[in-house]
Steps between C-alpha positions, in 0.01 A plus 500: 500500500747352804460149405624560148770693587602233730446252238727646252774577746517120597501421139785772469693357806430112392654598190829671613538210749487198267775699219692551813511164573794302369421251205477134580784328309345144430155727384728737231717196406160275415310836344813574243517126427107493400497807284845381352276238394227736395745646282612205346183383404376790307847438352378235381171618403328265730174686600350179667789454728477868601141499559547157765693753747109709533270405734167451360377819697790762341440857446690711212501887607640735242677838589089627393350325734360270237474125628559141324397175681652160434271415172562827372853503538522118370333626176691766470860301498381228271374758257846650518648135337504576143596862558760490666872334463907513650285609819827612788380589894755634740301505836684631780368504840521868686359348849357241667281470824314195659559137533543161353091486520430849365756795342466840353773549237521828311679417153628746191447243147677586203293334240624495063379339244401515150141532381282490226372808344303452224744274249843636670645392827602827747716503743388606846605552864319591841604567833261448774460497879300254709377458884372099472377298784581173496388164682698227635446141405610153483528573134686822496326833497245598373388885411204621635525878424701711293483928508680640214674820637619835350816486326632834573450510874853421721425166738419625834775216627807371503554262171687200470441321791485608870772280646 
């Protein structure tokens, strides 16, 4: 019974210490720039694009717990093609932790779009939070993980950059 009790109060206490850390500059700077670019390529509609910043190992986690791996996730956005159109994505990073080689950013997307519903064309928008882990390399990052959280729940931090 001790050693989980110890276990989760280091967990507790790893966790207040790295959101009480302030955010590395050149880290936030390079993680806005790459989901600027995120954003601009589902702009664009360019699925492909978006699925070359996910490491061959990602995992999808829904608020459910229900998971997605890379292949799943691929056939999932290229089935969206035809369904979708005037796709807009407003990402804006809450927090950032780690380093050039490996960050944690937690990020609030504003996604619209129109899409096809039988032989009409709705109009739809969705908010939604994220916790992603992503990996540093000589190509850019690349996502490894991504944890969709609750959308009602205040962030447990300070937003906007810890500077």
């Amino acid at each position: 019974m001790k050693p989980k009790l110890l276990i989760c109060g280091l967990a507790a206490l790893l966790t207040t210490v790295a959101f009480g850390q302030p955010e590395d500059r050149e880290v936030r700077r390079s993680i806005e720039n790459f989901y600027a670019k995120m954003d601009r390529e589902m702009s664009k509609g360019d699925f492909r694009a978006m699925l070359s910043h996910r490491d061959p190992g990602y995992v999808y986690t829904d608020v459910q717990g229900h998971r997605m791996d890379y292949g799943q996730m691929k056939s999932m956005m290229m089935n969206m093609r035809g369904s979708m159109r005037d796709m807009r994505c407003k990402t804006t990073v809450r927090n950032v932790t780690g380093t050039m080689q490996e960050a944690f950013a937690w990020v609030e997307v504003v996604m619209s779009c129109k899409q096809k519903m039988g032989n009409r064309w709705t109009a739809m928008k969705q908010t939604h939070r994220f916790t992603e882990t992503h990996r540093g390399t000589p190509r850019g990052w690349m996502t490894m993980m991504t944890q969709e959280l609750p959308k009602d729940e205040p962030w447990s931090f300070k937003t906007g950059g810890g500077f």
